[in-house]
C-alpha positions in Angstrom: 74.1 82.4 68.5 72.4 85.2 66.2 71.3 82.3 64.1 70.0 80.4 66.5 67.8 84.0 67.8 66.6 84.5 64.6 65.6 80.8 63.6 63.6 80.8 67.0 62.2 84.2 66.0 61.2 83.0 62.7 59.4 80.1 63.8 57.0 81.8 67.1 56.6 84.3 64.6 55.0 81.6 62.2 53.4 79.7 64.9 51.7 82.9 66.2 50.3 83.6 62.3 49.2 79.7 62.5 47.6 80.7 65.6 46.1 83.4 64.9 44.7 81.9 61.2 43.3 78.9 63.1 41.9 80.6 66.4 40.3 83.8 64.8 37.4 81.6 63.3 36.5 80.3 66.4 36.9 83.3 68.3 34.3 85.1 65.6 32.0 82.5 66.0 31.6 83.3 69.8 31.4 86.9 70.2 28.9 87.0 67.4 26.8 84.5 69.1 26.5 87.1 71.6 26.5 90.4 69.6 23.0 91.9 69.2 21.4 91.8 65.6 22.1 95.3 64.8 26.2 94.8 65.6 25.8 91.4 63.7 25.0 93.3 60.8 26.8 96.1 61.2 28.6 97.7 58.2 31.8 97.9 60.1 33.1 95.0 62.2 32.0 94.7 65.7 35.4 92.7 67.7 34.0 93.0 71.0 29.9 92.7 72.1 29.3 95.9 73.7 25.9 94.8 74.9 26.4 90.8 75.3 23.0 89.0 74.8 22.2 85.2 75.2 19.0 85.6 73.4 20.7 83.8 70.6 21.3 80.7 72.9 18.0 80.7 74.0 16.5 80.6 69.7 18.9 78.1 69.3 18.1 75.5 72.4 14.3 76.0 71.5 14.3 74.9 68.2 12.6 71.8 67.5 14.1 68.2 68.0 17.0 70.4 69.8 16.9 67.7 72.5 16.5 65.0 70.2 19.6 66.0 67.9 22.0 66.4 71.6 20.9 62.9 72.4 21.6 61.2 68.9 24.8 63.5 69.1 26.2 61.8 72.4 24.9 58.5 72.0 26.3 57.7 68.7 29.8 59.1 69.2 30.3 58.3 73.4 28.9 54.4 72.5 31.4 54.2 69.6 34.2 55.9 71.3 34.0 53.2 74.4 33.3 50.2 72.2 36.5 51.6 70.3 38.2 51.4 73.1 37.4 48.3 74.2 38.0 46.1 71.4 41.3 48.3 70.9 41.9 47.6 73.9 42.0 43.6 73.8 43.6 43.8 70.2 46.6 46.0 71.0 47.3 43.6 73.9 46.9 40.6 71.8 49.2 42.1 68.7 51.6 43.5 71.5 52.1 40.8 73.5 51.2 37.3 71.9 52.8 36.1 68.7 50.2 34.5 66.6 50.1 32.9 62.9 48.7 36.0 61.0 49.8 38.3 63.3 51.6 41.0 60.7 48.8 40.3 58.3 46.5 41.8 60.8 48.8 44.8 61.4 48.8 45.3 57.9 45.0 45.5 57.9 44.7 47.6 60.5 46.8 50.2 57.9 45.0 49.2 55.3 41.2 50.6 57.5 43.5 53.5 58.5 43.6 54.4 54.9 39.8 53.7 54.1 38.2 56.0 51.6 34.3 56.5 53.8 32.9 58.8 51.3 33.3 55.6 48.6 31.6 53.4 50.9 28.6 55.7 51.8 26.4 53.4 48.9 27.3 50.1 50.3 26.9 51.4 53.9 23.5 52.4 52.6 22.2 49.1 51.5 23.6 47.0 54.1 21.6 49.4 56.5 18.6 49.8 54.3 18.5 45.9 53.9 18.8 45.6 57.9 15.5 48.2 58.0 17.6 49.9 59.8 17.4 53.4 58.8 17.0 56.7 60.7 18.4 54.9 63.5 21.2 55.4 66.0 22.6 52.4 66.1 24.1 51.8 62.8 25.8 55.2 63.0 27.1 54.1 66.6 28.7 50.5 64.8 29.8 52.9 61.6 31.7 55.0 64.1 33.5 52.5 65.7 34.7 51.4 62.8 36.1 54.6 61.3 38.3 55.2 64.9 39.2 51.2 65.4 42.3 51.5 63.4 44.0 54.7 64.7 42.9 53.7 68.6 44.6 49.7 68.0 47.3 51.4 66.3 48.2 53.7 68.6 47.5 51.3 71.9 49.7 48.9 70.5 52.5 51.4 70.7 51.8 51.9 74.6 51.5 48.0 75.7 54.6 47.2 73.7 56.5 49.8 75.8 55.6 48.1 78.4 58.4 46.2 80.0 57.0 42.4 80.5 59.2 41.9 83.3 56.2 44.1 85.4 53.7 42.1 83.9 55.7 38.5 84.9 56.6 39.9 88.3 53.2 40.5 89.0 52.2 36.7 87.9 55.3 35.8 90.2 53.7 37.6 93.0 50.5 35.5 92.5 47.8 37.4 90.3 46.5 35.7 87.4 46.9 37.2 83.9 43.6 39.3 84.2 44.5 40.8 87.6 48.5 41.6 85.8 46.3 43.4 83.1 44.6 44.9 85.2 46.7 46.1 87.9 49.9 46.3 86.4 49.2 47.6 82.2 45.9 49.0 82.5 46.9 51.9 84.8 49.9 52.9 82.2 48.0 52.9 79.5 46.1 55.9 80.3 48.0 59.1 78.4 47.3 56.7 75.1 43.4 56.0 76.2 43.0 59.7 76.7 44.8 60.4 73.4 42.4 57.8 71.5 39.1 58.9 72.7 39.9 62.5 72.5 40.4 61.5 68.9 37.5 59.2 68.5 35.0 61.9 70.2 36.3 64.5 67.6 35.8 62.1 64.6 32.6 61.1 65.3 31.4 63.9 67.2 31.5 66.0 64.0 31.2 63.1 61.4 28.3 64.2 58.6 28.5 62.2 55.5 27.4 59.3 57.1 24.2 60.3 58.9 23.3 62.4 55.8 22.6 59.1 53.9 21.3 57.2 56.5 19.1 59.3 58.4 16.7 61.5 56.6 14.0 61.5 59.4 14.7 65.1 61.0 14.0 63.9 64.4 16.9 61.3 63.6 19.7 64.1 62.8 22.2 64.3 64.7 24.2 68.1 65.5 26.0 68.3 62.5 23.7 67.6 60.0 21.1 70.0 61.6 23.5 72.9 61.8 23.7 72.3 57.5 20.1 73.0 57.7 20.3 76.6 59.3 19.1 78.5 56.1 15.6 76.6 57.0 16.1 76.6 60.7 16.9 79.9 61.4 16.8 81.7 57.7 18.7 84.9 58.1 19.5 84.7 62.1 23.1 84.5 62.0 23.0 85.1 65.8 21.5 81.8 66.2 23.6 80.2 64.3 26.6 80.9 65.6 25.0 80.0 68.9 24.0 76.8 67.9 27.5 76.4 66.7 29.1 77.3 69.7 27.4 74.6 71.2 28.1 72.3 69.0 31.6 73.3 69.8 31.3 73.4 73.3 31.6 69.7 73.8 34.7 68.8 72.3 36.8 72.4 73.5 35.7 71.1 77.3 36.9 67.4 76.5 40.3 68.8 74.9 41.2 71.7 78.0 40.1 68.7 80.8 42.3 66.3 78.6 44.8 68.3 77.3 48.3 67.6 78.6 47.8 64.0 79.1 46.1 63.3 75.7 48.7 65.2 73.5 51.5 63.4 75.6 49.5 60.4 74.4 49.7 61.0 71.2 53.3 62.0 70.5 54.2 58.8 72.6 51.6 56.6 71.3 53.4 57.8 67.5 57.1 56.7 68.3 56.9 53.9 71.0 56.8 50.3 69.8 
């Protein structure tokens, strides 16, 4: 019993220094984006604004191309998160539930994209887009996107639809729906704790993906967040108030998605890792 007390002491005592490490960042990141400049810059260390101002926010949302660097933002990583999950969406059912010449080959593919170096493919990438004259545009970061959270999102959806018993599915073709309305009606709805997981995952991935759209987009009205908050020594020079604001919404996005999607989407994953 003592053993057991201090083993669970030992480890929420670790977990609360893992917590703390991981947390503190963010939590510096906030309050300074609304500490006035003279507590930014304070000699001693300000924990709590005193005198919150969102005069920070406002120097970040009128910068130039603000609006333009939120849309590329969304565009690129909501299109390749729901084309992700669309063509995951097919293949997991195909891989789970058909048997097909090939059919571990692909599997083994799928690991194989899992494990796919980007950064070493950032030159081809670049020529295949540069060819295409399609540089400083959306779209090629949109297909690029997909392609880096296909793997994990068939992978992990496979694990769901095989844990499906088929007896629903072939109960509901009994019953009289055709295979599309079984899908639909029957595996579809039980599939959402593993959607949820997946996009939460894809959104994060692309969402703060920067690699990529340094290479291909150069254009500054083409940037997308994450590669304009690199450029804050020329956006905002010395205004680390501004920064840290224009961080914080970068941030915002992805801490709503994750506290609306919580429960359901870490279920998701833990289930979507053992299942099949």
């Amino acid at each position: 019993m003592r053993s057991s007390l201090v083993s669970r002491i030992s480890f929420n005592a670790v977990a609360l220094v893992l917590t703390v490490v991981f947390v503190f960042p963010v939590y510096w990141m906030v309050t300074t984006a609304f500490k006035p400049n003279n507590q930014i810059i304070s000699s001693s260390p300000v924990w709590v604004p005193t005198s919150p101002t969102f005069a920070h926010f406002t120097t970040a949302m009128h910068a130039q191309f603000f609006g333009n660097y939120w849309v590329n933002s969304l565009t690129a990583t909501v299109g390749a998160v729901l084309a992700a999950l669309v063509i995951a969406l097919l293949a997991s059912v195909a891989v789970a539930r058909m048997r097909f010449r090939g059919r571990k080959a692909f599997i083994l593919m799928i690991m194989v994209a899992q494990m796919a170096p980007w950064a070493v493919m950032q030159i081809a990438i670049y020529m295949i887009v540069r060819d295409q004259n399609m540089l400083n545009a959306i779209l090629p970061l949109l297909l690029f996107y997909m392609m880096m959270v296909l793997p994990f999102t068939i992978w992990t959806l496979r694990n769901f639809v095989a844990a499906i018993p088929k007896e629903l599915e072939e109960s509901a073709l009994i019953d009289g729906c055709s295979r599309f309305g079984a899908f639909w009606r029957i595996i579809f709805p039980l599939l959402a704790p593993g959607l949820m997981a997946t996009s939460l995952f894809g959104f994060i991935t692309a969402w703060g993906e920067y690699p990529l759209v340094l290479v291909l987009n150069k254009d500054p009205a083409h940037y997308t967040l994450p590669l304009w908050l690199t450029q804050f020594q020329s956006v905002f020079g010395s205004d680390w108030g501004a920064t840290m604001a224009a961080s914080t919404l970068f941030a915002l996005p992805v801490l709503v998605l994750f506290m609306i999607m919580q429960r359901r989407a870490v279920g998701g994953l833990t289930a979507g890792a053992v299942k099949g």
